[in-house]
MIRO-366654 format. One line per field, with one value per residue (C-alpha): y, x, z; residue in three letters; residue number from 0; chain. Coordinates in steps of 0.5 Angstrom, whole numbers, plus 500, padded with zeros to 3 digits. Example, Ala and Ser with C-alpha at 12.3 -4.5 7.8 and 13.67 -1.06 7.14 Angstrom:
yy = c(491, 498)
xx = c(525, 527)
zz = c(516, 514)
code = c(Ala, Ser)
pos = c(0, 1)
unit = c(A, A)
# end
This chain:
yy = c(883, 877, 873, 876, 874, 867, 866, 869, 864, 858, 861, 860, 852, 851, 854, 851, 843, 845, 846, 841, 835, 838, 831, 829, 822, 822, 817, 814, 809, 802, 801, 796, 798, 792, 795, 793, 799, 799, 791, 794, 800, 796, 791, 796, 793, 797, 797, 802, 806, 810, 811, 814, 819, 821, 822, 826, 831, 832, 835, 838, 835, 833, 827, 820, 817, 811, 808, 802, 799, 802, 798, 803, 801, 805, 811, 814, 816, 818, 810, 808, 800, 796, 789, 783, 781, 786, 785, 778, 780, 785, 792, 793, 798, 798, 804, 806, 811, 815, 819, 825, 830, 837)
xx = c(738, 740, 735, 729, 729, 731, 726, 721, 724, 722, 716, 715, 717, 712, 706, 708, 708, 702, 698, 701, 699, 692, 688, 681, 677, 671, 666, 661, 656, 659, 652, 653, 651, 653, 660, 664, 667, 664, 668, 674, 674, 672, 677, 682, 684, 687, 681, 678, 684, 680, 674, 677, 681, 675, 671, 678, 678, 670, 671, 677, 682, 689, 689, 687, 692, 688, 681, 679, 672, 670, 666, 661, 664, 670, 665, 664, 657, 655, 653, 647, 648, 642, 640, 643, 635, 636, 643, 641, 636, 642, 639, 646, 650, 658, 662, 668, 674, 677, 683, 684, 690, 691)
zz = c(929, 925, 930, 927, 920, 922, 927, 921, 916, 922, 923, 916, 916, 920, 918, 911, 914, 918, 912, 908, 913, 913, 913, 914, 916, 913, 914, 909, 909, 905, 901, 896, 889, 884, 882, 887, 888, 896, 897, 894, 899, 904, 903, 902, 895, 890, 887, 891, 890, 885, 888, 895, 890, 887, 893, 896, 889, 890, 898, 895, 898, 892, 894, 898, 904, 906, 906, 910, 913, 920, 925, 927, 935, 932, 930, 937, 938, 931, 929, 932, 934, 931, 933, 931, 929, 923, 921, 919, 915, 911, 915, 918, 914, 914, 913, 910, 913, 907, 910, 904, 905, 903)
code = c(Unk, Unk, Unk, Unk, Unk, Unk, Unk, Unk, Unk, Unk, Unk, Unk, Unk, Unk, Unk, Unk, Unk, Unk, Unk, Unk, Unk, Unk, Unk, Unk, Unk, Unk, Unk, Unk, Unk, Unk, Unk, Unk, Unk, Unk, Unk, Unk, Unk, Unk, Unk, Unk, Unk, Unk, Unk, Unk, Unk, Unk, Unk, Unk, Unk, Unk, Unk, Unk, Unk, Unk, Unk, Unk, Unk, Unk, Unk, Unk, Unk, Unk, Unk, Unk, Unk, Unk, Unk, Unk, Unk, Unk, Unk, Unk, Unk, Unk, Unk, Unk, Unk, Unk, Unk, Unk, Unk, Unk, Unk, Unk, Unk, Unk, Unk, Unk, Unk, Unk, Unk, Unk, Unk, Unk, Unk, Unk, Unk, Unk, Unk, Unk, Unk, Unk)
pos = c(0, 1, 2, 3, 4, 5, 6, 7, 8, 9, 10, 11, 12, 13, 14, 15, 16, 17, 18, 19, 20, 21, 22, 23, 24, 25, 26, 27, 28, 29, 30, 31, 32, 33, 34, 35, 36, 37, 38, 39, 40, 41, 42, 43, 44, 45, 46, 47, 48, 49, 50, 51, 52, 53, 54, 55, 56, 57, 58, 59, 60, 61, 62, 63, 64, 65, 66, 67, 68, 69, 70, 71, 72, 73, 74, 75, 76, 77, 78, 79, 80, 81, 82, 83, 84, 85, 86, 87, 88, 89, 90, 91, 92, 93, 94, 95, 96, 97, 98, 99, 100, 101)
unit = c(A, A, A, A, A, A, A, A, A, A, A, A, A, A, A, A, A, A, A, A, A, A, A, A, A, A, A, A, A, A, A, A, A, A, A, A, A, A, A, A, A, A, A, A, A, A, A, A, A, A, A, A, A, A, A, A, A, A, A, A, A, A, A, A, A, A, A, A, A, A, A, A, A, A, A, A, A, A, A, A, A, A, A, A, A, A, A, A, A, A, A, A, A, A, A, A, A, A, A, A, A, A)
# end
């Protein structure tokens, strides 16, 4: 008869841990809009530290675990490849991946 409140306790742990590591990638496109906040997440600096939690409160999320650029060669699939032609002329986008955690 012991077991069964000491298997409930466990089973109540880890449904607990497995909410709390609740985390999200999120893939935004970097678009450069003069403030600079893009650089600062793109480059991982302090700077866009801000940002990334703002984005993470804005999806419901408490708070941003880590933020960094993607090459669109990480992104499978979803990110279409353009030619060098039109990365030359400043039509390539950058991303950036926001992990945002529960």
């Amino acid at each position: 008869m012991k077991l069964i409140p000491a298997l409930v306790a466990c089973a109540a742990l880890l449904s607990a841990s497995v909410a709390a590591a609740d985390s999200r990638v999120f893939i935004i496109a970097n678009q450069p809009d003069g403030y600079g906040i893009d650089r600062c997440l793109a480059k991982s600096e302090r700077c866009g530290a801000h940002a990334a939690l703002a984005y993470c409160k804005a999806h419901d999320f408490v708070q941003a675990t880590a933020y960094r650029r993607v090459d669109p060669d990480e992104v499978t699939g979803a990110v279409p490849k353009s030619s060098g032609v039109a990365c030359a002329r400043g039509g390539c986008d950058e991303y950036v991946a926001i992990t945002c955690q529960r």
